[in-house]
C-alpha positions as CSV (number, residue, x, y, z in Angstrom):
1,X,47.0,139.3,122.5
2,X,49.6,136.2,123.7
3,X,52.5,135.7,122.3
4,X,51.9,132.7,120.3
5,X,48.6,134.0,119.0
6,X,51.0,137.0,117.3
7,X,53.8,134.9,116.1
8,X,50.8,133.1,114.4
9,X,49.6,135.5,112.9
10,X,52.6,137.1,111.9
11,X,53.5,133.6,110.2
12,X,50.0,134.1,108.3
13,X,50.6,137.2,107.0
14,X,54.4,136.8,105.8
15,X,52.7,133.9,103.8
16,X,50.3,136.0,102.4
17,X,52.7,138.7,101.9
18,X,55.5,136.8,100.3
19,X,52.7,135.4,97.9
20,X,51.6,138.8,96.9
21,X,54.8,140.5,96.1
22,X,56.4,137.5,94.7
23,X,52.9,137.5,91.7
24,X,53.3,141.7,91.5
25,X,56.5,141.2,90.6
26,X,56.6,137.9,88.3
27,X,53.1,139.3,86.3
28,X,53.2,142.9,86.5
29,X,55.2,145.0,84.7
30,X,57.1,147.7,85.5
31,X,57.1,146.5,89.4
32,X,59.0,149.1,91.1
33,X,62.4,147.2,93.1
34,X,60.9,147.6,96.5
35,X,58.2,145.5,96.2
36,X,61.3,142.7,95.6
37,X,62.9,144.5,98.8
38,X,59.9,144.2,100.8
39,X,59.6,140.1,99.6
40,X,63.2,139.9,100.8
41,X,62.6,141.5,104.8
42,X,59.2,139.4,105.2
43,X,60.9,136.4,104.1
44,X,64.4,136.9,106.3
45,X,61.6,137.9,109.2
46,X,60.0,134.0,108.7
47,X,62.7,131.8,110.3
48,X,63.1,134.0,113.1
49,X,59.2,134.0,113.7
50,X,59.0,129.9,113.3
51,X,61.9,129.9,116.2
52,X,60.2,131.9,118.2
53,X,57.5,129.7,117.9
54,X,59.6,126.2,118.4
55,X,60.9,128.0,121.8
56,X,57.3,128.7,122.8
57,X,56.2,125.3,122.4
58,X,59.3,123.3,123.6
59,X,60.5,122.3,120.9
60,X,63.2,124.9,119.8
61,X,66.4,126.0,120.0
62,X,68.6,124.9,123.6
63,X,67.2,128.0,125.7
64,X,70.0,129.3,127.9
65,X,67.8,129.8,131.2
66,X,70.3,132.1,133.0
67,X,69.9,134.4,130.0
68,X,66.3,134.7,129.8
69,X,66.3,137.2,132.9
70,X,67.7,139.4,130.2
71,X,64.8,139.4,128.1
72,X,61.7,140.6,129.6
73,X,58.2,139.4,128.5
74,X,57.0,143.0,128.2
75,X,60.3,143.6,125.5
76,X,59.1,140.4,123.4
77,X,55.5,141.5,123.6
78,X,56.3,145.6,122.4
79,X,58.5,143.8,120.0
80,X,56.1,141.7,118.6
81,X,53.3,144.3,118.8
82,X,55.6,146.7,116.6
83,X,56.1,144.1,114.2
84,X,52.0,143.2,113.8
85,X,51.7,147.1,113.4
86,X,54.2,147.1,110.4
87,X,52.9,143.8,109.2
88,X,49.3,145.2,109.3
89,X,50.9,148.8,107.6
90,X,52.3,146.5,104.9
91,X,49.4,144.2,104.3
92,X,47.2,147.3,103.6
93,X,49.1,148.8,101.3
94,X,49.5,146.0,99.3
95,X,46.0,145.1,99.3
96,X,45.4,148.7,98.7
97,X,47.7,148.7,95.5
98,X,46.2,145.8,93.9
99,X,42.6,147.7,94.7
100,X,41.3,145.0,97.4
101,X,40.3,146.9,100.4
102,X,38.8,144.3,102.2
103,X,41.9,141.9,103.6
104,X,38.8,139.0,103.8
105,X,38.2,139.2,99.8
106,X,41.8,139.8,99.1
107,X,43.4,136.7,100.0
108,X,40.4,134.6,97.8
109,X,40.8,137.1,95.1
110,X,44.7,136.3,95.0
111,X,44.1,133.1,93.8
112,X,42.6,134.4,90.3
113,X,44.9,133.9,87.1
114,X,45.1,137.2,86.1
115,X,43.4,139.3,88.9
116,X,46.3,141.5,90.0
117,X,47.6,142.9,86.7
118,X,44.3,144.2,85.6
119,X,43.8,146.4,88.8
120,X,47.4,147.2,90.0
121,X,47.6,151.2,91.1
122,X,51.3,152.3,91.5
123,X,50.8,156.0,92.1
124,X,49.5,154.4,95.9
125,X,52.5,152.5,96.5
126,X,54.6,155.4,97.3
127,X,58.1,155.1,97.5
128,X,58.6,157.1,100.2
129,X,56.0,155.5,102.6
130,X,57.4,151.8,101.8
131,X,61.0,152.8,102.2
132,X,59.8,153.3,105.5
133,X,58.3,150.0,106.2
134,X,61.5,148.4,104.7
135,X,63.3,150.1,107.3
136,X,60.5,149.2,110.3
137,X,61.2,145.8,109.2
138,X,64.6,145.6,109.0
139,X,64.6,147.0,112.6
140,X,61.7,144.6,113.6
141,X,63.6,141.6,112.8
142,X,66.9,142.8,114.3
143,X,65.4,143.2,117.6
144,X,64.0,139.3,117.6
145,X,66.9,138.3,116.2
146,X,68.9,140.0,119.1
147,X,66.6,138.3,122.2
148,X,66.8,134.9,120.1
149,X,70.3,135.4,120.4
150,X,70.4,136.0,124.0
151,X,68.3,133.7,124.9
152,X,70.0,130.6,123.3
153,X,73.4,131.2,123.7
């Protein structure tokens, strides 16, 4: 997979997961505070994505050139490869909560007044599991954050 084609589609699914824990938590009840916490990574994860992005295309950041020998592709690539693991992690168990196992049907099935609180299933959200992905996250997006750093300053 090339780098632009992940940062894509790590953009897609932020979108989509942003979307889905923002209506879990404005229409369900009893939403359990991680599913705000989870809301809060993706979306701190966005901007860095969208630069990463702008730098690909030429567009971005100034790019310091003598610092990019300190960044190897191979790092970017395993860094963006751990974060479409955690993103795909996530997006499952989401889906999986609200009872849409197929990712293709979900996103459509999102879009229904009303769809989510009928067939919500906390006992699979497991705390435990998604403190986990929190902290994958949260480790994720210091890792881009630290070569975005290096490489434009």
């Amino acid at each position: 997979m090339s780098i632009a084609a992940s940062i894509a589609g790590l953009i897609t699914i932020s979108v989509q997961v942003i979307g889905m824990t923002k209506e879990l938590f404005d229409k369900v009840k009893d939403t359990p505070e991680t599913v705000m916490r989870v809301r809060e990574e993706v979306e701190s994860m966005q901007p860095i994505f969208k630069q990463v992005q702008l730098l690909l295309n030429g567009t971005g950041s100034r790019l310091n050139r003598s610092n990019l020998i300190m960044i190897s592709i191979h790092n970017l690539m395993a860094t963006l490869t751990g974060c479409v693991i955690v993103y795909s992690w996530l997006e499952k168990k989401v889906n999986g909560v609200c009872g849409f196992n197929d990712p293709t049907t979900a996103s459509e099935a999102w879009k229904r007044e009303g769809v989510v609180a009928d067939r919500v299933k906390w006992g699979l959200w497991r705390q435990r599991e998604v403190l986990i992905i929190i902290e994958e996250l949260h480790q994720q997006r210091q890792k881009l954050a630290l070569m975005l750093t290096i490489i434009t300053w």
